[in-house]
Kinemage of the C-alpha trace (Angstrom):
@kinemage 1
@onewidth
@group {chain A} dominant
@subgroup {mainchain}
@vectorlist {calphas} color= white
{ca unk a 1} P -143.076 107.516 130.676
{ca unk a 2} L -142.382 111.325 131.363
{ca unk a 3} L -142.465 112.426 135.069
{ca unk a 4} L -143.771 115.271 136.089
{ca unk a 5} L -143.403 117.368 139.357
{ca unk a 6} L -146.006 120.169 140.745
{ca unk a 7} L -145.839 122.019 143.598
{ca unk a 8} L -149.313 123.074 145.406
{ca unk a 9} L -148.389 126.585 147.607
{ca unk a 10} L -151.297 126.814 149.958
{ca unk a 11} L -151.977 129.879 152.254
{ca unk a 12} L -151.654 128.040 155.725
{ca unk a 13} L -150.721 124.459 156.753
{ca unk a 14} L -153.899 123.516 158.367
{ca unk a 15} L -154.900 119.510 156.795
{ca unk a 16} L -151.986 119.701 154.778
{ca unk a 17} L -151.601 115.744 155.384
{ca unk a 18} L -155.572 115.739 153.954
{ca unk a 19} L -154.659 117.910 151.196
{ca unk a 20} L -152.236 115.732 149.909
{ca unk a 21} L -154.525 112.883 150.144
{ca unk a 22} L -157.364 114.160 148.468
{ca unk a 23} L -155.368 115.830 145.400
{ca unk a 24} L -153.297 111.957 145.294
{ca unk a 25} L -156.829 111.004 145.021
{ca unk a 26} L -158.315 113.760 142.130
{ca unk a 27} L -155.387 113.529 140.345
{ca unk a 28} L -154.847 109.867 139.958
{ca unk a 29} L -158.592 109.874 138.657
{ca unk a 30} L -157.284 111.968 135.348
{ca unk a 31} L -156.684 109.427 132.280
{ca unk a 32} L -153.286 110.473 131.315
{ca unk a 33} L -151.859 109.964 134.700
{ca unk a 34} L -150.501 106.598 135.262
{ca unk a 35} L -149.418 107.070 139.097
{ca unk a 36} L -149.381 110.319 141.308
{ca unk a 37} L -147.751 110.569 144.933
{ca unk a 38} L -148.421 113.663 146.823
{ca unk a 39} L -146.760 114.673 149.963
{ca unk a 40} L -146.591 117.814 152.527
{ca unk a 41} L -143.411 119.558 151.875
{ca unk a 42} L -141.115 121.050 154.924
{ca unk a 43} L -142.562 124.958 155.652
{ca unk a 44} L -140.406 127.462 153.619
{ca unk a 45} L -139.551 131.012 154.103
{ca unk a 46} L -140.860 132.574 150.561
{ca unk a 47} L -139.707 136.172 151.101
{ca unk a 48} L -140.939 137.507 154.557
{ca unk a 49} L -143.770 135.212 154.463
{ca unk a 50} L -144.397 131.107 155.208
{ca unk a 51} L -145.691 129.031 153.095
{ca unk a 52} L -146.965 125.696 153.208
{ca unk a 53} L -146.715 123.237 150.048
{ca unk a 54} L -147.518 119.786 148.474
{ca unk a 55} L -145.356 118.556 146.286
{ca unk a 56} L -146.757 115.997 143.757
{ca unk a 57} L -144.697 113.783 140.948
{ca unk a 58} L -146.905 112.553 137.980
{ca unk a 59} L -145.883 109.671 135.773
{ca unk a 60} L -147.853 110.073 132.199
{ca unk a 61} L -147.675 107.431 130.049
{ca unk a 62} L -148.041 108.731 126.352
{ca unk a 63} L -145.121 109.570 123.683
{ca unk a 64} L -145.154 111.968 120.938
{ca unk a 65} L -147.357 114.006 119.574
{ca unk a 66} L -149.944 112.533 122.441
{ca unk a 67} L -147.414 113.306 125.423
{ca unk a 68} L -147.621 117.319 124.285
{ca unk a 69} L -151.833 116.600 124.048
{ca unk a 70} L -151.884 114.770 127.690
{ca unk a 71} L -149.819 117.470 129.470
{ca unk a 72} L -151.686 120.220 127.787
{ca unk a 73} L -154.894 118.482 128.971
{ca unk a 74} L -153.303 117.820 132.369
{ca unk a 75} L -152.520 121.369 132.887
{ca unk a 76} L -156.243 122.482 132.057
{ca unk a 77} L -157.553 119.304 134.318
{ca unk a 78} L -155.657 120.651 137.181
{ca unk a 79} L -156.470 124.254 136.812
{ca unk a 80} L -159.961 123.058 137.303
{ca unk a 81} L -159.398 121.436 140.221
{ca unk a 82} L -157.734 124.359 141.746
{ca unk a 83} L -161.158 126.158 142.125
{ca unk a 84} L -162.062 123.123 144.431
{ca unk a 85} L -158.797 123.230 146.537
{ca unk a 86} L -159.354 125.741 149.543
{ca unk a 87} L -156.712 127.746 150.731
{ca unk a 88} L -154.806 127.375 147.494
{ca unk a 89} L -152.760 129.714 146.539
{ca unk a 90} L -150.848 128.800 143.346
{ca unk a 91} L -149.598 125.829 141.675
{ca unk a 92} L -146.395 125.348 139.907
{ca unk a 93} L -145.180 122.936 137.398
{ca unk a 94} L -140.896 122.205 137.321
{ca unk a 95} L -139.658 122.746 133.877
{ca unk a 96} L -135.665 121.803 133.801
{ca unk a 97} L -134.606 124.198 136.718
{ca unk a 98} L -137.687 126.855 136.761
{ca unk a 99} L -140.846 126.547 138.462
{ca unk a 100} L -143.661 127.819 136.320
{ca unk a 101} L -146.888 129.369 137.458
{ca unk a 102} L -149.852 127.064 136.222
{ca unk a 103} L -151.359 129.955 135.150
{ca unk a 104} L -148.614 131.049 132.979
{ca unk a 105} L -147.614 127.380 131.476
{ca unk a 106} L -148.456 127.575 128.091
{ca unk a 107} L -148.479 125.327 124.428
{ca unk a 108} L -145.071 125.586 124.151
{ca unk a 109} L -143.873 124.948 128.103
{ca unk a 110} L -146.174 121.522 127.372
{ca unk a 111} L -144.190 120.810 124.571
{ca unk a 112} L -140.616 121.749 126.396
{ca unk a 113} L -141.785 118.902 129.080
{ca unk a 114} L -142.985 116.709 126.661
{ca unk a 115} L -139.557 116.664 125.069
{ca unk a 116} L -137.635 116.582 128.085
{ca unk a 117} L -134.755 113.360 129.030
């Protein structure tokens, strides 16, 4: 089982409590994910500006050669489901200590996490 932790930055922290519900929800719906939790995280000062956030821990169950295929498809799954999410800003995905921009997690970040303790 590898675990994997997102954050979801949104814009404000109006329904953040929904939010989390309803990406728990999407997410656990996705093949390769085995269980999802998702939870408001505490407001954060991110330069001059606040920011409000979800953090969500993934458990896929694959190994191998399929663990690098499920987070690869679990990247593109979720960057689909971004254009759903109002009031989303950005998602991240935790990669040893750096936070990655979805946008900018490639092949070979999928096969870092895939290979990860």
């Amino acid at each position: 089982m590898t675990e994997i932790n997102m954050f979801f930055e949104y814009a404000h922290d109006d329904n953040l409590d929904q939010a989390a519900h309803l990406l728990q929800d999407r997410l656990s719906q996705m093949e390769m994910v085995n269980e999802v939790e998702a939870a408001p995280e505490e407001m954060r000062i991110n330069g001059l500006e606040i920011a409000a956030a979800i953090g969500v821990t993934l458990l896929v169950v694959r190994g191998g050669r399929e663990l690098v295929e499920a987070v690869r498809k679990l990247v593109t799954e979720v960057k689909c489901l971004m254009t759903d999410l109002h009031d989303l800003k950005n998602v991240y995905v935790d990669l040893g200590a750096q936070r990655i921009p979805i946008g900018k997690f490639d092949q070979e970040h999928c096969r870092q996490l895939a290979l990860k303790p």
